[in-house]
C-alpha positions as CSV (number, residue, x, y, z in Angstrom):
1,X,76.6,111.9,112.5
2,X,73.7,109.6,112.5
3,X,71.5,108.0,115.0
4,X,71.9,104.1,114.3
5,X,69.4,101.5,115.5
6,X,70.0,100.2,118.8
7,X,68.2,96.2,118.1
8,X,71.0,94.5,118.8
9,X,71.5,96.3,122.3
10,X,69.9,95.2,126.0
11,X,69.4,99.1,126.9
12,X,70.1,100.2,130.5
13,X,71.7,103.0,131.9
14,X,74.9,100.8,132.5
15,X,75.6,100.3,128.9
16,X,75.0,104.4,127.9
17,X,79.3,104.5,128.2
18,X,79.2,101.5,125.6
19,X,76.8,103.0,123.5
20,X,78.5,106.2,123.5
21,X,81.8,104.9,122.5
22,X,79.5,102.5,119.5
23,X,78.4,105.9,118.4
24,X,81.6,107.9,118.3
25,X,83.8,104.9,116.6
26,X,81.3,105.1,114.0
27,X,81.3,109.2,113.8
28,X,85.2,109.1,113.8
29,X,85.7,106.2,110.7
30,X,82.6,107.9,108.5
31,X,84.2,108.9,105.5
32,X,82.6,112.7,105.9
33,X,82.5,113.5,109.3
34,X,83.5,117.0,109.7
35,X,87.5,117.2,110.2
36,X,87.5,118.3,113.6
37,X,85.8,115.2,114.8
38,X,88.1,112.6,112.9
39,X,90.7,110.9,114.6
40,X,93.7,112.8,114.3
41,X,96.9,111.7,111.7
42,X,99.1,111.0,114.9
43,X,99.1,110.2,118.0
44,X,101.9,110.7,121.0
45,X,103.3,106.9,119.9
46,X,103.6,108.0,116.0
47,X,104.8,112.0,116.5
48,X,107.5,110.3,118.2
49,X,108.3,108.0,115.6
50,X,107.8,110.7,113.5
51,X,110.9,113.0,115.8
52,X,113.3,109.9,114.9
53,X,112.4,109.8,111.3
54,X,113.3,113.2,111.4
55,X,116.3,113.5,112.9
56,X,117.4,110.8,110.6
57,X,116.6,112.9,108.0
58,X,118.6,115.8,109.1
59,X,121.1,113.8,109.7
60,X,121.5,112.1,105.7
61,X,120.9,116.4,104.7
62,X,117.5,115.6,103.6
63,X,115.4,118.3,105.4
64,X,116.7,121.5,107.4
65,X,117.2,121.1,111.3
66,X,114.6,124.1,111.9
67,X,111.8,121.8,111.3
68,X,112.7,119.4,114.3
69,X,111.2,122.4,117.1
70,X,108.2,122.1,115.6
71,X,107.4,118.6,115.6
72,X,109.0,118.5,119.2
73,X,106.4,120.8,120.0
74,X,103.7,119.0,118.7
75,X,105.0,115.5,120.7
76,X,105.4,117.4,124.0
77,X,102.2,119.2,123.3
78,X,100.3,115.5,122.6
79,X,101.9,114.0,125.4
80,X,100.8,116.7,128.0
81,X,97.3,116.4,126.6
82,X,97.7,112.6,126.8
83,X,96.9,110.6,130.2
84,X,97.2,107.4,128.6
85,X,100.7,108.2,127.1
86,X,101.4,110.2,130.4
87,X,100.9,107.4,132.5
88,X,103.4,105.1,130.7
89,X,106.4,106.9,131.1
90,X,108.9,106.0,133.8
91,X,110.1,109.8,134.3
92,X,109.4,112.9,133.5
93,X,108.5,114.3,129.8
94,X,111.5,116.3,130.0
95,X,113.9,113.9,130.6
96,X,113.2,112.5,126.8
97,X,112.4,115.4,125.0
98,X,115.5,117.7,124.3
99,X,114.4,121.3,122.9
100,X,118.0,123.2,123.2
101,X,120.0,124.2,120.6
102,X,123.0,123.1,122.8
103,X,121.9,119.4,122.9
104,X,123.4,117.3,119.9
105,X,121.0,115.5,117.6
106,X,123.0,111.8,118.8
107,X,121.5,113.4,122.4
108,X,118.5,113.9,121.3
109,X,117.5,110.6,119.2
110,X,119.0,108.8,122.0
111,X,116.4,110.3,124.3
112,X,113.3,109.6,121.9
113,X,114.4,106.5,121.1
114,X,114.0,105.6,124.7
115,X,110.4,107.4,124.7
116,X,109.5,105.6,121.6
117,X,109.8,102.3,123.2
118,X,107.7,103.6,126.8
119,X,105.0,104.9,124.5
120,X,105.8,102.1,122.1
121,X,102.2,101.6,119.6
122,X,101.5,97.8,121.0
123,X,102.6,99.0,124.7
124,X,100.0,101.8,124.3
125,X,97.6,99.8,122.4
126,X,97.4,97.8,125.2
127,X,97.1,100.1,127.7
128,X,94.4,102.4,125.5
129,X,91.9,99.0,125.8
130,X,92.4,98.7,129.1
131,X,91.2,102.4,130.1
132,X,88.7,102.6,127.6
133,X,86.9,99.2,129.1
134,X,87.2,101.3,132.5
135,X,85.6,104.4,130.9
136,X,83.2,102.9,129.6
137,X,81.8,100.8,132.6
138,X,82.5,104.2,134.5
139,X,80.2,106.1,132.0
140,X,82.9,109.0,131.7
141,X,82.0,110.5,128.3
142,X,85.1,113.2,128.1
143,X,87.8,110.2,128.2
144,X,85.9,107.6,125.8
145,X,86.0,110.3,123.7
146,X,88.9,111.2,123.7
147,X,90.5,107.5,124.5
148,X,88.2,106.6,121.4
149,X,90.0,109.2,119.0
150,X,93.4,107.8,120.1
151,X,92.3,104.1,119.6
152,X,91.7,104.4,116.0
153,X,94.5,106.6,115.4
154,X,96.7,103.5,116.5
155,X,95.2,101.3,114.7
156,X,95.2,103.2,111.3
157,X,98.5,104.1,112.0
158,X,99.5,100.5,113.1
159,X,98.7,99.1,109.4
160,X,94.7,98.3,110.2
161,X,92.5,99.8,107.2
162,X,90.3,102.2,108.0
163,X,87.8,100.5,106.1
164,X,88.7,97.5,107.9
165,X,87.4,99.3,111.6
166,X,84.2,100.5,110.1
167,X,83.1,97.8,108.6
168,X,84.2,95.8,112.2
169,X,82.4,99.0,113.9
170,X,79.0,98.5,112.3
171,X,78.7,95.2,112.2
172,X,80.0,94.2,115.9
173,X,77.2,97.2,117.3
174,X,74.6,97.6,114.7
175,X,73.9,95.3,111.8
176,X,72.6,92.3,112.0
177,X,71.3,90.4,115.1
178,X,74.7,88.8,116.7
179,X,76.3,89.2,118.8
180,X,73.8,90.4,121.2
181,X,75.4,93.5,122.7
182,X,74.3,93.0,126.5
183,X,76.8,94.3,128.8
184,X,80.2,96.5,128.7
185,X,81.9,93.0,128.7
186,X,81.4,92.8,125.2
187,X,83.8,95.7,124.2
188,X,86.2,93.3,125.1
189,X,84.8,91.1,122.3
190,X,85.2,94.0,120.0
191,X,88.7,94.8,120.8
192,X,89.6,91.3,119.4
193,X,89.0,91.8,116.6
194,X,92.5,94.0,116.8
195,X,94.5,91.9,117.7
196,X,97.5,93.2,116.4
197,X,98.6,89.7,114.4
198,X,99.4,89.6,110.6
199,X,97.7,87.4,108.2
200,X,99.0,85.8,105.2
201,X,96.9,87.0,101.4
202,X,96.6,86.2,97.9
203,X,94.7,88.2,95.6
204,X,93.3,87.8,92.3
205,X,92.5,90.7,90.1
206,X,91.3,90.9,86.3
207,X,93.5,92.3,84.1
208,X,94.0,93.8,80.9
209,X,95.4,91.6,78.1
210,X,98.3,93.9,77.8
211,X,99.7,91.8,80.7
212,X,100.4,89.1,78.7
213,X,103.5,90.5,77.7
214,X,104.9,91.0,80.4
215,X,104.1,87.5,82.2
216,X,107.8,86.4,82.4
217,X,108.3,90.1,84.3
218,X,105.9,89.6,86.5
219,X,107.6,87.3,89.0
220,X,109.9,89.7,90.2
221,X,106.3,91.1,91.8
222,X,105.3,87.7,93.3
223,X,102.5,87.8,90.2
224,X,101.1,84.9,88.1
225,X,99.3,85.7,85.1
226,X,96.8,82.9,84.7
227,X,96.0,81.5,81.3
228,X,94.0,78.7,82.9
229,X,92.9,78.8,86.2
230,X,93.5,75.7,88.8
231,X,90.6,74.3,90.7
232,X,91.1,75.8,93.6
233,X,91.0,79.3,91.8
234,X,88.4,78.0,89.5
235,X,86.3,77.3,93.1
236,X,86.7,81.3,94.2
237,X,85.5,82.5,90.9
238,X,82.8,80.6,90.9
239,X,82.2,81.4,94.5
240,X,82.3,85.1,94.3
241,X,80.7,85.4,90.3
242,X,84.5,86.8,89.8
243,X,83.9,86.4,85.7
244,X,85.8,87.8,83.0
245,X,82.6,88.9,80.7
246,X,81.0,92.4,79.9
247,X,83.2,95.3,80.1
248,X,86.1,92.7,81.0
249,X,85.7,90.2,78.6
250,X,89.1,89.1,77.7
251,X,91.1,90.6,80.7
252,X,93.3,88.0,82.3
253,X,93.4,86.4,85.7
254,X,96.1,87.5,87.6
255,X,97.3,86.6,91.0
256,X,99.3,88.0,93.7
257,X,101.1,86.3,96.1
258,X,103.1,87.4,99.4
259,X,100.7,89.5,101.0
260,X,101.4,90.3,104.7
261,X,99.0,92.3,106.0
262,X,96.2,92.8,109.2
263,X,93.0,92.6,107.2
264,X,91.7,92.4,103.9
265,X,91.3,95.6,102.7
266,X,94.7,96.4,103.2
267,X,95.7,93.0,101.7
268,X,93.6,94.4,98.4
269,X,95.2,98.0,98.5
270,X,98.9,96.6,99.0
271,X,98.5,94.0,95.6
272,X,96.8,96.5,93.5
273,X,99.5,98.6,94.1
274,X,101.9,95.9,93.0
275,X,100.1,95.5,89.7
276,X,100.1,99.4,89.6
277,X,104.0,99.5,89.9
278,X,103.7,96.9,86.8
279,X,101.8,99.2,84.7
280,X,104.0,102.4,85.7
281,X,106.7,100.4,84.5
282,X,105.4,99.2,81.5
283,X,104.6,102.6,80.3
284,X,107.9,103.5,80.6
285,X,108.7,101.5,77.4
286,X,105.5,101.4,75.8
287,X,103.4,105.0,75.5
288,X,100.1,104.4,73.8
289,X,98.2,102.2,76.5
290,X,98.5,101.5,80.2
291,X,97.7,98.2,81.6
292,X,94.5,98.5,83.2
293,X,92.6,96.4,85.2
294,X,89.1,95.8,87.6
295,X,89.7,97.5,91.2
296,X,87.9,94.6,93.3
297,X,89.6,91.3,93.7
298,X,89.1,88.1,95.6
299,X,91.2,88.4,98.6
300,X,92.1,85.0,100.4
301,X,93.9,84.7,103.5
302,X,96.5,81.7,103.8
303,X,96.4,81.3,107.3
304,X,94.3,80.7,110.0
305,X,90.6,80.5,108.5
306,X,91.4,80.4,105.0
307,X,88.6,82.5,104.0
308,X,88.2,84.4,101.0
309,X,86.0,87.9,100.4
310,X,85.3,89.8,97.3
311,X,87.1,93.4,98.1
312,X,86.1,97.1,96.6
313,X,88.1,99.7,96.7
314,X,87.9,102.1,99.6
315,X,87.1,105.7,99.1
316,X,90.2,107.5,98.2
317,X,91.3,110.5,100.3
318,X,90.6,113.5,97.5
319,X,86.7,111.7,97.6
320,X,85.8,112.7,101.2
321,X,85.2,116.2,100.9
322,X,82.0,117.9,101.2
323,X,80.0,118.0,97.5
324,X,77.3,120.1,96.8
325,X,74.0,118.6,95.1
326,X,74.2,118.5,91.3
327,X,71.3,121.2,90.8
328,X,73.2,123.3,93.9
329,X,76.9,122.5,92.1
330,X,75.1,124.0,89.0
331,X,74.1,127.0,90.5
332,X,77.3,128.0,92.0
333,X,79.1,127.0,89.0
334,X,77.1,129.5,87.0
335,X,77.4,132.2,90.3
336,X,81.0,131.6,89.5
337,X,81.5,132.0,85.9
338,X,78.5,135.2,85.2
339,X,80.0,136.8,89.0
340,X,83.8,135.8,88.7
341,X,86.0,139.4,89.2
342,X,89.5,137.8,89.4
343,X,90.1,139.8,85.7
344,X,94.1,140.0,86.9
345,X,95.9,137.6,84.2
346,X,98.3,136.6,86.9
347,X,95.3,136.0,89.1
348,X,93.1,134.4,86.7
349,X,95.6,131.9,85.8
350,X,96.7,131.0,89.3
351,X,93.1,130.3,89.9
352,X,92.7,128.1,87.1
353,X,96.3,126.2,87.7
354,X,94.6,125.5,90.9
355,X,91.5,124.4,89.4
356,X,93.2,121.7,87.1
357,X,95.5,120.6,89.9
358,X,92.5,119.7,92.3
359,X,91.1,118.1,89.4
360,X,94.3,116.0,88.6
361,X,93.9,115.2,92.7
362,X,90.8,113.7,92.1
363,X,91.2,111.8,89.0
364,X,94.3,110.5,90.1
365,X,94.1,107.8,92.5
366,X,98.0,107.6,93.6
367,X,98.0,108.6,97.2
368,X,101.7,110.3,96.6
369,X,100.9,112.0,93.7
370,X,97.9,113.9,95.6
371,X,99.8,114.9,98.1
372,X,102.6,116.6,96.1
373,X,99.9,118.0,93.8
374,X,97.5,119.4,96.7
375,X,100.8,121.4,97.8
376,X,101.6,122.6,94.6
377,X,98.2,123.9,94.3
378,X,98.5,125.7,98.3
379,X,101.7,126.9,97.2
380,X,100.7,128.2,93.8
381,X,97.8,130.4,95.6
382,X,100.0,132.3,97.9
383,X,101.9,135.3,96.6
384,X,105.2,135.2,95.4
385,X,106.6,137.9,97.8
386,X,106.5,136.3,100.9
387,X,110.3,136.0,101.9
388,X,112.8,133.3,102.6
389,X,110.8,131.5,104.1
390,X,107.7,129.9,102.5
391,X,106.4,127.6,104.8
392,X,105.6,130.2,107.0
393,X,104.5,132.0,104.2
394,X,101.9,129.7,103.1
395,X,100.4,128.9,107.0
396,X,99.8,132.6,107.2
397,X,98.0,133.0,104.0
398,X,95.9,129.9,105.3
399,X,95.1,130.7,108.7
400,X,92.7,133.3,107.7
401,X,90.8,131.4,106.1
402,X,90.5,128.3,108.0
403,X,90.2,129.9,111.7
404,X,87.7,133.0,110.8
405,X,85.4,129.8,110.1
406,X,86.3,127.3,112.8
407,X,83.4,127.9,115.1
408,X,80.8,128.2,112.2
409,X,81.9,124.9,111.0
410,X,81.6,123.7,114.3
411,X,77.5,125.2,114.8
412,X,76.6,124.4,111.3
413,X,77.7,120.8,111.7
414,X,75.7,120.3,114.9
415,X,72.8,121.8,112.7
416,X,72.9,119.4,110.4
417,X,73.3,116.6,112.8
418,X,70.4,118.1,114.7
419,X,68.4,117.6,111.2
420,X,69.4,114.0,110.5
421,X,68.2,113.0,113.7
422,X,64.7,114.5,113.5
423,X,64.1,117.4,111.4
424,X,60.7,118.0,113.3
425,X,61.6,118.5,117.0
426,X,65.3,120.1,115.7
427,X,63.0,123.1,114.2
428,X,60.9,123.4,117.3
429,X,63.8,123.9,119.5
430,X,65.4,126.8,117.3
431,X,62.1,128.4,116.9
432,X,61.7,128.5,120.9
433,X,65.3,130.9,120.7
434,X,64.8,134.2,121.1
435,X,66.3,136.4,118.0
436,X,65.8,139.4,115.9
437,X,64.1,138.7,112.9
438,X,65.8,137.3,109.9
439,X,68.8,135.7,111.5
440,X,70.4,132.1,110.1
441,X,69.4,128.7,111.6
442,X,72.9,128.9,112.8
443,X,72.9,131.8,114.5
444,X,69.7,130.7,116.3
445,X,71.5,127.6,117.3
446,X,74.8,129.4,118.4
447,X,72.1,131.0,120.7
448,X,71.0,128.4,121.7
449,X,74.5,126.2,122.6
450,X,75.8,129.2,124.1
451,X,73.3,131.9,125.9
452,X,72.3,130.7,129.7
453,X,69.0,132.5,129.1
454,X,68.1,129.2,127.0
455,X,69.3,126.7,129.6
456,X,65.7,125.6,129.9
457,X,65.9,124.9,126.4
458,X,68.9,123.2,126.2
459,X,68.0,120.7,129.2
460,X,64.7,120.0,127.1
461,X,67.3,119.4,124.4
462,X,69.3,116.8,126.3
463,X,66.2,115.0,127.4
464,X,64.9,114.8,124.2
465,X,68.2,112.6,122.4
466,X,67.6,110.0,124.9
467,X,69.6,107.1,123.8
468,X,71.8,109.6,121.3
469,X,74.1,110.2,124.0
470,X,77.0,111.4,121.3
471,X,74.6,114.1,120.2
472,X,74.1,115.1,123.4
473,X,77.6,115.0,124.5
474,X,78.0,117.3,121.3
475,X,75.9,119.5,122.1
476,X,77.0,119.5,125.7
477,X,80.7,120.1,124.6
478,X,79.9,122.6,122.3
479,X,78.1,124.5,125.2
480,X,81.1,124.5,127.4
481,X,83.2,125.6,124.4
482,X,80.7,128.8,123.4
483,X,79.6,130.0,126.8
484,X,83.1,130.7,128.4
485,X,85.1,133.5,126.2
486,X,88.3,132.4,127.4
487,X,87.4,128.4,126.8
488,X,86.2,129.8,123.4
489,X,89.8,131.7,122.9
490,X,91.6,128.7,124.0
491,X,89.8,126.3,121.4
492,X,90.7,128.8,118.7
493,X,94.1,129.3,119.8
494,X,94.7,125.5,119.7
495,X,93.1,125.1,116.3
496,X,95.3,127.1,114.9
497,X,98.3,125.6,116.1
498,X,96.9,121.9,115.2
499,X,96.5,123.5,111.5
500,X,100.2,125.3,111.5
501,X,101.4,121.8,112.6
502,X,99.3,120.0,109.9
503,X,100.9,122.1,107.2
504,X,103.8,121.7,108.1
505,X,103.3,118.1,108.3
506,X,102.3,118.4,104.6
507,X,105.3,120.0,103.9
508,X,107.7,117.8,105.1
509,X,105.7,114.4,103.8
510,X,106.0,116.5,100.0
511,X,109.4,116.4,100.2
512,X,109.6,113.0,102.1
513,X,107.5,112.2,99.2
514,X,109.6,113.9,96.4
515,X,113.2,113.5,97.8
516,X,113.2,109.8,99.3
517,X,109.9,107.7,97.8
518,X,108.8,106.6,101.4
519,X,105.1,106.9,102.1
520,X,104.0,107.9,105.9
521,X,101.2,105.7,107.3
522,X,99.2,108.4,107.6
523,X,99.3,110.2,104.1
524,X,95.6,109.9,103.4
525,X,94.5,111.8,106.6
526,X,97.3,114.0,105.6
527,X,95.5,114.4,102.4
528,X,91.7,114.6,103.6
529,X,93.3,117.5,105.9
530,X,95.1,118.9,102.8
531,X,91.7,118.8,100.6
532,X,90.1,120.4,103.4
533,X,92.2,123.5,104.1
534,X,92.4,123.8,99.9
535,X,88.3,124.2,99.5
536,X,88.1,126.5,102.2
537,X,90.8,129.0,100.5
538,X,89.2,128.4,97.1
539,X,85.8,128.6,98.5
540,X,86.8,132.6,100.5
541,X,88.4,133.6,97.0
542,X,85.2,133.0,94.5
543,X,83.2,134.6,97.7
544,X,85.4,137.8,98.1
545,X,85.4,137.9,94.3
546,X,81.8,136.8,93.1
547,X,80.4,139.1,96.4
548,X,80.3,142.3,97.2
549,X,84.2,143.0,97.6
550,X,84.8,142.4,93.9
551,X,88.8,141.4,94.0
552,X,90.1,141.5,90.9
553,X,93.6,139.9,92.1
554,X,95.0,136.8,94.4
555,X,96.6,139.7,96.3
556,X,93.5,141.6,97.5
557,X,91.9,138.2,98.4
558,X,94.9,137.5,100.5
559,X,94.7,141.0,102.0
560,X,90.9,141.0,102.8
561,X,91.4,137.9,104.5
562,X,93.5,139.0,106.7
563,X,92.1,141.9,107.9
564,X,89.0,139.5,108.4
565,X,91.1,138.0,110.5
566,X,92.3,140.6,112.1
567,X,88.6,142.1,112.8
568,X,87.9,138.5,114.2
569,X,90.8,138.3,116.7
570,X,90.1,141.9,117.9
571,X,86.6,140.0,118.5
572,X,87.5,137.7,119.9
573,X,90.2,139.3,122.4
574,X,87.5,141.7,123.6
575,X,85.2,139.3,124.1
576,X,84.3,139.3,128.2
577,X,80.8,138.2,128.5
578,X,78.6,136.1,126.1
579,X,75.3,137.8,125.0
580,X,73.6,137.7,121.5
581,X,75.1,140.6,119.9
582,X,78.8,140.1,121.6
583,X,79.1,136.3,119.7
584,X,77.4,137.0,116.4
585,X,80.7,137.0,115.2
586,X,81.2,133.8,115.2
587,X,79.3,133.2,112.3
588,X,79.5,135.8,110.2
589,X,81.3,133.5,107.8
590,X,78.8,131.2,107.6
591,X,76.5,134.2,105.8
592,X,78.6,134.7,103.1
593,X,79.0,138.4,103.9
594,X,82.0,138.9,101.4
């Protein structure tokens, strides 16, 4: 989270609900903002869809009926939590969602079909700009939050690039000088830019030679290799300095035609993945070379405007997770190999399968193919003697891991936040906290979110972001979350059910993936969730084996972290007043004391 200039803004205390929602779209589309403040995979529209897909599924014997409860839970769970979705059905939830064995599955589809189209994604679209204009001239922080989350949830999931809404994002609120952003009105303006209408593309890529031989094939893709350009591509080469020369010299023009899509990033991604199909194929028949190609390409839309951009590549999923500095990396990396205990052969291997597997992830720029590989590498971590049943097998070797941290995550990125904004007045207000001596920065700010004997502090605190009202809401929220145990248990307890539900999620896309070739529209937060869980794990096994604990085998990791977890809850469940020495807990992780 960053504090971005406000220039293009007439400031008044009537617009802090516009700014606020400015400041969280831009949180919530930033490549590496901290999972838990992302916009979720799916929302109540898409879990639905989601049900149906499922059912169908069952239905043709590609997936077991016992996965549908779980996904029925997470819908009815959403759709409780939902006002906007609440408010446009025309009975109640349980009328359309059918959780007894004795129901049939005809029964139930029949049902969320009809809740499908109430909470349709244009129906709810609709409805989600309309109450976030009335939050935001109301100034009600808690539902532009959470009406903001939802918002680009749809529109991800409703074929919008991601890159697409950021770029939209920052340049609508904070780049450049128009428009002038000078009443609540102007959200309107910004919603536009949605509008929920496809667009016609061509795209023209430089390809390796190789394609050549293939350029009677290549219709079947709606391609045209180009030996000699027309004027009118000549003119968009020339335009956007498009050449063939340097590293490229020689590759071929290549165009691809057909492109339906609602911007052009997405009109990029789908025709690269055309020409990527090509090569796939290709190799098939020929082993020793791959066609290859360069990753940006002029994109031109057909219709309306006609205009063309020159289009990069997004950030893949596997690229968004956090990275150490190089001289930091090194220093772990030698930690690891001169500290490493794992001597168990099973172990050892395991760990290194992993290793390569997460490598392959990132190397490998196929969507699918990280997926299936980031599951092979969860599932090759946990032990083999976890029963029948190894979904819920692999959730409860994860858990540990990812909910013993949850909190300190939480502190530690508001830390960090805190120190982007302004390093100097950040440090005063931790060094005004009261604490024993040699305790973390994080502890000193868990102190300070959570203790009422620094409500002084934390009012100087508030004052102090002025016009950084997500900050502040952050650090309000936070507050609210830390100071009440049972809030605190609550948050936990739904965090963990959000990450069962995730991995299951993963589990069922993998074989979606594997067993039928259809790709979800929401595979890549699927994957940046995926990534996420995997560091944590491989991060708490180098720290219980490079630290004090010393495991020498997957098996004591995965024992150690659960009675970690098991200390935690026990914590946590006795936990009836909040005082420095009762909450410490909460980020113990954080100091690495394994």
């Amino acid at each position: 989270m960053r504090f971005r200039s406000l220039h293009k803004w007439d400031v008044t205390d009537e617009m802090s609900g516009l700014i606020f929602f400015a400041q969280r779209m831009d949180e919530l589309l930033f490549d590496y903002t901290l999972d838990s403040y992302k916009s979720m995979s799916l929302n109540a529209p898409y879990l639905c869809r989601e049900a149906l897909r499922l059912i169908k599924d069952v239905e043709e014997e590609l997936i077991e009926e016992g996965n549908l409860p779980h996904v029925l839970d997470e819908l009815e769970w959403s759709i409780q939590n939902d006002k906007l979705a609440k408010d446009l059905l025309d009975v109640d939830l349980d009328y359309y969602i059918l959780k007894s064995k004795e129901d049939s599955l005809h029964e139930k589809r029949k049902r969320l079909e009809a809740l499908s189209k109430t909470i349709g994604p244009s129906r709810y679209l609709w409805k989600c700009k309309e109450r976030l204009y009335e939050e935001i001239v109301a100034k009600n922080k808690k539902a532009i939050n959470n009406l903001s989350a939802t918002f680009a949830t749809t529109l991800i999931n409703f074929g919008y690039s991601k890159t697409y809404i950021y770029t939209i994002t920052k340049n609508f609120f904070f780049i450049g000088s128009e428009p002038r952003i000078d009443s609540c009105e102007r959200v309107k303006d910004y919603f536009d830019n949605f509008d929920q209408k496809v667009h016609y593309y061509d795209a023209v890529f430089l390809v390796d030679p190789l394609v050549r031989t293939v350029s009677q094939s290549v219709k079947a893709f709606q391609i045209d290799v180009h030996d000699k350009l027309n004027e009118e591509l000549e003119h968009l080469v020339m335009e956007h300095e498009f050449f063939a020369d340097g590293e490229y010299e020689g590759y071929q023009y290549v165009q691809v035609k057909g492109i339906r899509a609602y911007d052009y990033q997405k009109a990029r991604t789908m025709a690269e993945r055309k020409i990527d199909n090509l090569s796939d194929l290709f190799s098939l028949f020929y082993h020793k070379n791959q066609i290859s190609w360069r990753r940006d390409a002029i994109v031109r839309k057909l219709c309306c405007d006609s205009i063309s951009t020159l289009e990069r590549p997004h950030k893949g999923p596997m690229e968004k997770g956090f990275d150490y500095k190089p001289a930091k990396a090194a220093k772990e990396l030698n930690r690891l190999i001169s500290s490493f205990a794992l001597k168990n052969q099973s172990s050892f291997q395991k760990f290194n399968r992993v290793a390569d597997l997460h490598g392959i992830c990132i190397s490998n720029d196929i969507v699918e193919n990280q997926l299936v590989n980031l599951w092979t590498a969860i599932e090759t971590l946990v032990p083999s003697h976890v029963g029948s049943n190894k979904i819920n097998g692999v959730i409860n070797f994860i858990l540990p891991f990812i909910v013993v941290s949850y909190i300190y995550r939480l502190v530690s990125r508001f830390v960090a936040d805190m120190f982007i904004w302004d390093r100097r007045i950040t440090r005063r207000f931790l060094d005004q906290v009261e604490s024993s001596d040699g305790v973390s920065l994080y502890v000193k700010a868990l102190n300070l979110l959570a203790l009422e004997e620094n409500q002084q502090n934390r009012n100087e605190l508030y004052e102090a972001l002025k016009d950084f009202h997500l900050l502040r809401f952050r650090a309000f929220s936070l507050h609210e979350i830390l100071s009440k145990p049972r809030k605190l248990q609550e948050v936990i307890e739904v965090h963990k059910t959000k990450v069962s539900w995730q991995v299951r999620r993963m589990y069922r896309t993998r074989n979606l993936i594997v067993h039928t070739g259809q790709t979800p529209t929401y595979l890549e937060a699927l994957i940046e969730n995926g990534h996420d869980y995997l560091d944590q794990i491989m991060e708490g096994i180098i720290e219980f084996s490079c630290g004090s604990y010393r495991t020498q085998s997957l098996e004591q990791v995965f024992e150690l972290a659960k009675i970690q977890r098991i200390r935690f809850d026990r914590h946590l469940k006795n936990l009836e007043h909040v005082d420095r020495d009762s909450i410490r807990f909460l980020c113990e992780r954080g100091k690495k004391s394994v």
